[in-house]
N, C-alpha and C positions, 0 to 999 in steps of 0.2 A: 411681716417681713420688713429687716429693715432697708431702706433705700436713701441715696445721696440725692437730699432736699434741695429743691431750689429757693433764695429769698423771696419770690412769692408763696410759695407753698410754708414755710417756714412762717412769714408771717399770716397765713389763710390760719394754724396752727396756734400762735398769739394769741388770737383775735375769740380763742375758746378759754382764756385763760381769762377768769374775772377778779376783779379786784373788790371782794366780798364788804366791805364796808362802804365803796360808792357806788356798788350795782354795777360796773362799766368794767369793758373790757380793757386788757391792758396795750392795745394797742388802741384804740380808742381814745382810751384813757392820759394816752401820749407818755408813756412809762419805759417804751422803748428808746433807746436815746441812739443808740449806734448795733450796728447789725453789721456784722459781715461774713460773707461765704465763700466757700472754695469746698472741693471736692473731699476735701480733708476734714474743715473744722467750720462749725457754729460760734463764732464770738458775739454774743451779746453782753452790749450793759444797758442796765438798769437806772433811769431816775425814777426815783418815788417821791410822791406829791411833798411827803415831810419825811427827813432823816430819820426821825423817831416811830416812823411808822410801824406799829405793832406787826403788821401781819406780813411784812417785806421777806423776815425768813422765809414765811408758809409760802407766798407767790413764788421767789426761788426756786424754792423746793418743787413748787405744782409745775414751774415752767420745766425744768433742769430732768425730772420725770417725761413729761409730754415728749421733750424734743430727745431722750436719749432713748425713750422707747421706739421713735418713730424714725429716727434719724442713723444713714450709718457713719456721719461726720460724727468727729471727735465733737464734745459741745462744753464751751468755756461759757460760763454767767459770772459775770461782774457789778459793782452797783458803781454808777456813777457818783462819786462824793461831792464833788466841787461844784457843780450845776448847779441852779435851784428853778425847780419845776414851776413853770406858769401854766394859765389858761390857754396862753399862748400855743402852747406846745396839744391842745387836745385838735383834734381832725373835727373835719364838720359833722361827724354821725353822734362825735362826743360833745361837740358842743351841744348840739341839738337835742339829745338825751338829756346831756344838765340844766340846760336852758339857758346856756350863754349866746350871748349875740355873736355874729360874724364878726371878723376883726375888724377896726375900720378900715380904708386903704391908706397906703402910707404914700 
C-alpha cells in the first residue's frame, strides 16, 4: 500500500539503493544532493560522483521504481549538472566503508 513518506523514511529507503560499481550506498555515497517533501511530491536530485557515469540512468531508474512503488507523493528525480561531487560530500558510514579519513576541522 502506498503511503505519504516522511524525509526520514524516504531517505531510510536511499540508503537500499547501491551504487553497483563503488559497493555503497547512494546515500552514503553522498549522491543525494537535495531532497524535498510535502504531502504532495518527492523532489530529488541527484549528484553522481562523474557526469559520464555509465550506470546514473540504471540508479534513476532503480531510485524513480523504489520511491514510486512505495510512495503515494507525486516523485520528480533530477540530476544535478553543475556541482561536482567530492569526498566531501560522502557521510561517515561512507567514508569509513571507502577508507577515507574524517575531514580535517576547519
Amino acid at each position: 500500500m502506498k503511503t505519504i513518506l516522511t524525509r526520514d523514511e524516504i531517505l531510510a529507503l536511499l540508503a537500499t539503493v547501491e551504487d553497483p560499481e563503488i559497493g555503497l550506498n547512494i546515500v552514503d555515497l553522498g549522491l543525494v544532493y537535495a531532497l524535498d517533501v510535502s504531502d504532495a511530491r518527492i523532489a530529488l536530485r541527484l549528484l553522481f560522483t562523474a557526469q559520464a557515469c555509465p550506470l546514473r540512468q540504471l540508479i534513476v531508474q532503480w531510485t524513480s521504481d523504489l520511491l514510486t512503488a512505495r510512495a503515494a507523493q507525486t516523485v520528480a528525480i533530477a540530476l544535478e549538472e553543475e556541482a561536482v561531487w567530492t569526498p566531501d560530500r560522502l557521510t561517515p558510514a561512507g567514508r569509513e566503508a571507502l577508507g577515507y579519513p574524517a575531514p580535517a576541522p576547519v
